[in-house]
C-alpha positions as CSV (number, residue, x, y, z in Angstrom):
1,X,8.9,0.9,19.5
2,X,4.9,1.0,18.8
3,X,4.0,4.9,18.2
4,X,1.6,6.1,21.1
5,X,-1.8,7.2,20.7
6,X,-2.8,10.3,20.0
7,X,-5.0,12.8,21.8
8,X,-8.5,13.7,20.4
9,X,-11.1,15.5,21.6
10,X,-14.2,14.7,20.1
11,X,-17.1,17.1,20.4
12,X,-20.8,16.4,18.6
13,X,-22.9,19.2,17.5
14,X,-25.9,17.6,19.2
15,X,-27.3,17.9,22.6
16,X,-29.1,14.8,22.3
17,X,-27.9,12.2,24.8
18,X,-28.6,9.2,22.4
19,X,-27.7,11.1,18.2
20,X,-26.3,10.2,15.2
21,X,-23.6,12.2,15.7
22,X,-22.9,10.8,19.2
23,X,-22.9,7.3,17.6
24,X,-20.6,8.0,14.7
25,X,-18.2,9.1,17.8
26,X,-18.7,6.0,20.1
27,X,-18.3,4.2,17.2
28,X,-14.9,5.7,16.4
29,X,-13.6,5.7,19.8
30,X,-14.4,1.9,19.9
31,X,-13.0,1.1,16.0
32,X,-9.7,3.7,16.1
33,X,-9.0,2.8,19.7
34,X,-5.3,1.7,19.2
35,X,-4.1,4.7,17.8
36,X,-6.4,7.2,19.0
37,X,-7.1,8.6,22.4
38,X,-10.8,10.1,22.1
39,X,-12.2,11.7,24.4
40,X,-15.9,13.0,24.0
41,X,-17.3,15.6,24.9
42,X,-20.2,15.7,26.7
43,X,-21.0,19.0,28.5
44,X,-21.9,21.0,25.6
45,X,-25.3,22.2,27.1
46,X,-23.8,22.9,30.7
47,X,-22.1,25.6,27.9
48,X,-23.6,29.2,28.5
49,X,-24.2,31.7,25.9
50,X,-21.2,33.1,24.6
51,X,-20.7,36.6,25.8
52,X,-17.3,38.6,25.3
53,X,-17.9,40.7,28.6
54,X,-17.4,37.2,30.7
55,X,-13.7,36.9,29.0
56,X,-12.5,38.1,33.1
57,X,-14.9,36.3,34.8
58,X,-15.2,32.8,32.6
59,X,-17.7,30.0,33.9
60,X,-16.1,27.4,34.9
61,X,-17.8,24.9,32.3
62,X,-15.8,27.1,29.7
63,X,-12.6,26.8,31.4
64,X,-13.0,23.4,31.6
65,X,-13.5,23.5,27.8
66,X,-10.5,25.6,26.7
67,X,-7.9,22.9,28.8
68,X,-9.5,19.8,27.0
69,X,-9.4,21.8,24.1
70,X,-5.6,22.4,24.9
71,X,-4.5,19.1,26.2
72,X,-5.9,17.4,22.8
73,X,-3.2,17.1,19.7
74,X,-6.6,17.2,17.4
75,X,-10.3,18.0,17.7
76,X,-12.7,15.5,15.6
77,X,-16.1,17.8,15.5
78,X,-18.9,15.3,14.3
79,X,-22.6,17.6,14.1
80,X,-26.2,17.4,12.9
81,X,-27.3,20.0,10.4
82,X,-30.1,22.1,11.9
83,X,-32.4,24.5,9.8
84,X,-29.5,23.9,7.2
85,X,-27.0,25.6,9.2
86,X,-25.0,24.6,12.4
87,X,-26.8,23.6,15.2
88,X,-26.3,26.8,17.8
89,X,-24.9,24.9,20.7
90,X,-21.6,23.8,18.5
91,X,-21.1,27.5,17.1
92,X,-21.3,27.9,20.4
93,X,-18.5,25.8,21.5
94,X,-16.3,27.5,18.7
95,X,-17.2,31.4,19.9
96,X,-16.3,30.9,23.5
97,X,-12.3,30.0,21.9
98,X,-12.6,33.1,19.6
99,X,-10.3,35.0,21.6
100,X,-7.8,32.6,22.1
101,X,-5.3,31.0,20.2
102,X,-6.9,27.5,21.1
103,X,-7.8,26.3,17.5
104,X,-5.1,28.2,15.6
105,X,-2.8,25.6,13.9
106,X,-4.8,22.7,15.6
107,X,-5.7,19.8,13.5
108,X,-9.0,19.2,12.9
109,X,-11.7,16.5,11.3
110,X,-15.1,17.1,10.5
111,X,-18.2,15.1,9.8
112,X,-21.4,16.7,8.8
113,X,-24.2,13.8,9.7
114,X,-27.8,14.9,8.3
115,X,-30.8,14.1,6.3
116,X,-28.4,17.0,3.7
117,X,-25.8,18.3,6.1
118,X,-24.3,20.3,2.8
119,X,-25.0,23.7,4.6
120,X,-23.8,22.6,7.7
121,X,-20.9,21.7,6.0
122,X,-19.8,24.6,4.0
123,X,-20.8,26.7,7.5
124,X,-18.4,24.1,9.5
125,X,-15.6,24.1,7.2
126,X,-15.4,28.3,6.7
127,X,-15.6,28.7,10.7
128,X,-12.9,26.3,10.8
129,X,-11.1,27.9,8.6
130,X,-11.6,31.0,10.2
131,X,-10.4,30.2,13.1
132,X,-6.8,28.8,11.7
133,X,-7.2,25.1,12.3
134,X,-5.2,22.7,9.9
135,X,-8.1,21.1,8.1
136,X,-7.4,18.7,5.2
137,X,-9.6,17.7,2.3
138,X,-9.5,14.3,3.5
139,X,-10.3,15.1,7.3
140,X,-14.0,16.5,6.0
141,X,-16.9,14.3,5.8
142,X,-20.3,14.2,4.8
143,X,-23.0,11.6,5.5
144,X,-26.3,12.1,3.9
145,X,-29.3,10.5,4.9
146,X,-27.7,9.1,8.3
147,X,-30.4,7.5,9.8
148,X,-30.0,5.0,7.0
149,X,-27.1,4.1,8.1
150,X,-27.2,3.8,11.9
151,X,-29.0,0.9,13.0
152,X,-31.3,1.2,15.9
153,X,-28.8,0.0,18.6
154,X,-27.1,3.1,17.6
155,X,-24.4,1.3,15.1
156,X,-22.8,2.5,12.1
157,X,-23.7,-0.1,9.2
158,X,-22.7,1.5,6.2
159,X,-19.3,0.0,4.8
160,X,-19.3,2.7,2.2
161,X,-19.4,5.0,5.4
162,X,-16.6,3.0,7.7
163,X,-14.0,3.3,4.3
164,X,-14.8,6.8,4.3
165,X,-14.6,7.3,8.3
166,X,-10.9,5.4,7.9
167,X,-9.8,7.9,5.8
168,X,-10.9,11.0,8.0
169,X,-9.3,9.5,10.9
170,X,-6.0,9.1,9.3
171,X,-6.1,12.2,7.8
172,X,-6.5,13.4,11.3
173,X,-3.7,11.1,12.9
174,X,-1.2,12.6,9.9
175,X,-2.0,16.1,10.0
176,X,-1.1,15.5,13.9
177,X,1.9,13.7,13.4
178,X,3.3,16.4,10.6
179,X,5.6,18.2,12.3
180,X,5.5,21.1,9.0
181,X,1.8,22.0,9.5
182,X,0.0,24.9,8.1
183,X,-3.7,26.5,9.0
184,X,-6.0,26.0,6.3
185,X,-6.3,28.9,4.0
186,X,-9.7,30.4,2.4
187,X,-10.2,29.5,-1.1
């Protein structure tokens, strides 16, 4: 019996409609396609400030966020660096679920795409682990100077990068599939 896809939810740190990090996600949807089930998200600036005193009254765009969030078995989080920290819009994304259990023992990827991104990175992978996701060493990525390695019809064309990008995702597709999970713990 072939094992059935799994359910991703793949949110970019950019508000860009054409980015790096919105490529590396097309490009993922397209290559993983047989065993994953992504679905990007694409609403992140219909997102409003996150304000606590709205948890009774919640827009509707962040409702709509919590039940993809929900319905997805993992969450692939592919982001800029801006200002070498986290681009506001995805801290965003992550502060709206703060008071929920959304992210707690979800499993998660990561891949920080940037001129550096190693801010971004260390930022991503603490708020992650904040917020109890399951995120392996080998669902974390880092691509330096990406616009080297996106071609200007938006492709990936660094096979160092696509190795690298297999690994993440399987990561991602085993941390789902183990049924003994644990959230990351601080180091």
């Amino acid at each position: 019996m072939k094992k059935q896809k799994v359910k991703v939810l793949g949110i970019s740190g950019s508000t860009k409609s054409i980015s790096s990090s919105l490529s590396i996600l097309e490009f993922i949807k397209e290559k993983y396609h047989d065993s994953i089930e992504l679905c990007i998200y694409d609403k992140i600036s219909d997102l409003p400030h996150f304000n606590p005193e709205l948890e009774e009254q919640l827009p509707s765009s962040v409702c709509e966020l919590r039940e993809l969030i929900k319905k997805s078995e993992g969450i692939l989080f592919c982001t800029p660096e801006y200002v070498f920290s986290l681009p506001g819009c995805l801290k965003n994304v992550i502060e709206w679920n703060v008071s929920t259990t959304l992210f707690s023992s979800k499993p998660v990827a990561m891949i920080v795409a940037a001129s550096s991104g190693e801010k971004a990175f260390e930022s991503l992978d603490l708020v992650l682990t904040t917020v109890e996701t399951i995120l392996p060493e080998n669902s974390k990525l880092l691509i330096q100077g990406v616009k080297g390695k996106i071609n200007k019809n938006g492709k990936l064309t660094d096979n160092e990068i696509v190795l690298k990008l297999d690994k993440v995702i399987t990561s991602l597709i085993n941390t789902i599939d183990d049924e003994n999970r644990n959230p990351t713990k601080y180091k």
